[in-house]
Steps between C-alpha positions, in 0.01 A plus 500: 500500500726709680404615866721737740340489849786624697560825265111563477518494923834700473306771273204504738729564823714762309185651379388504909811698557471758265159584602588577884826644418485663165792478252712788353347799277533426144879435472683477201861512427677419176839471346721381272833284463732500259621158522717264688610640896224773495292592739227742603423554866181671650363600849116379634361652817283274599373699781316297755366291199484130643556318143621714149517238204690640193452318181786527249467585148820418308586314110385141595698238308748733359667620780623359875408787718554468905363653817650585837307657772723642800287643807521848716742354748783423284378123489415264175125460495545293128760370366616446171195391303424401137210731394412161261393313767334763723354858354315573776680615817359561885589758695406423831474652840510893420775751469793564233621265246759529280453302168790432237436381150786350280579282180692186512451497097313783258366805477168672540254705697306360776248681777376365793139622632264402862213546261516200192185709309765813447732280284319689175662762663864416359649847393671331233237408239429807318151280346319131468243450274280195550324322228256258667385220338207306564329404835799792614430851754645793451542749781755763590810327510359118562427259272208209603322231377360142631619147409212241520726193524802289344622597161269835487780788434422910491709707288609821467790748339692775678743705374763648671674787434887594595549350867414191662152438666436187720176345548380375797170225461294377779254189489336247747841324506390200764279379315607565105790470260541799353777530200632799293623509154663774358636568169632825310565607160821375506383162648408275775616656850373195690217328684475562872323312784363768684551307800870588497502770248240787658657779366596497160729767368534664098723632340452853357450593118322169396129367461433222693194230478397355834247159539400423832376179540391214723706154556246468731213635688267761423454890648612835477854672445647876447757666405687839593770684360 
């Protein structure tokens, strides 16, 4: 059984932060690039906002998509960093930022939001359909069901239509393993611990066939487009 004190006290002090200082005002900025050397580069005012965190939302797997993060005064608040090994970026301590995103390999769009429920909000998906299966929850644009221990699985079709959509899952990751298997009608697209794979992206024009299921431990999980 997996258990992550030091994030769950990292969550709880972040969470402490936000509530005394607030955060940004629905922020979302999006973009695309076309490959190889290019980038996309986009302004936050933070204002006297204490802590902004932006979560990326960019082809996981398929792409190697990198952040840098320069501040009002000229200086380098982030430096070069691989979006694989950490989507979510701080912004701390108020005032402007100026935020670069670039490929080291592929193409694709990606957006970047301070609020992780808008990221049904993708302007590139023209429509997902959902067809639960059972012991699945429909609602708006996220998906839920309830996994009752090891080797139970919930399953479910989407289809996608024209662009990419990413999902994004949450679960009671200290204390399960969660896993996520995903297929198409063109074949197996893989199996993802959810421990290192949170957001999971698609490919456009296809119908895919997602089972969530337990490797161990028991409890609730979602999923948002």
């Amino acid at each position: 059984m997996k258990r992550r004190k030091h994030l769950t006290a990292i969550l709880l002090v972040t969470l402490f932060i936000l509530s005394v200082s607030g955060t940004a005002f629905g922020l979302t900025e999006s973009g695309y690039l076309s490959g190889p050397g290019a980038s996309n580069t986009f302004t936050v005012d933070a204002g006297d906002n204490i802590l902004v965190e932006l979560l990326f939302y960019y082809p996981v797997g398929s792409v190697d998509f990198w952040v840098k993060v320069v501040g009002q005064d000229g200086y380098t608040v982030l430096g070069d960093s691989d979006l694989d090994t950490g989507d979510l970026v701080q912004l701390m301590g108020g005032g402007t930022f100026y935020i670069t995103v670039y490929s080291k390999s592929g193409s694709g769009n990606w957006s970047a939001t301070d609020d992780p429920m808008n990221a049904g909000s993708n302007p590139w998906i023209e429509e997902v359909t959902v067809e639960p299966g059972p012991n699945v929850d429909v609602s708006g644009n996220t998906v839920s069901g309830h996994l009752t221990g090891p080797g139970e699985a919930c399953s479910w079709s989407v289809d996608v239509n024209t662009y990419n959509v990413d999902l994004t899952f949450r679960y009671p990751e200290e204390y399960v393993d969660f896993w996520v298997e995903v297929k198409s009608t063109y074949g197996t697209v893989g199996d993802y611990d959810l421990d290192t794979n949170r957001v999971i992206s698609l490919m456009g024009g296809k119908t895919y066939y997602i089972k969530v299921y337990s490797k161990g431990g028991a409890g609730k999980w979602s999923c948002t487009w």
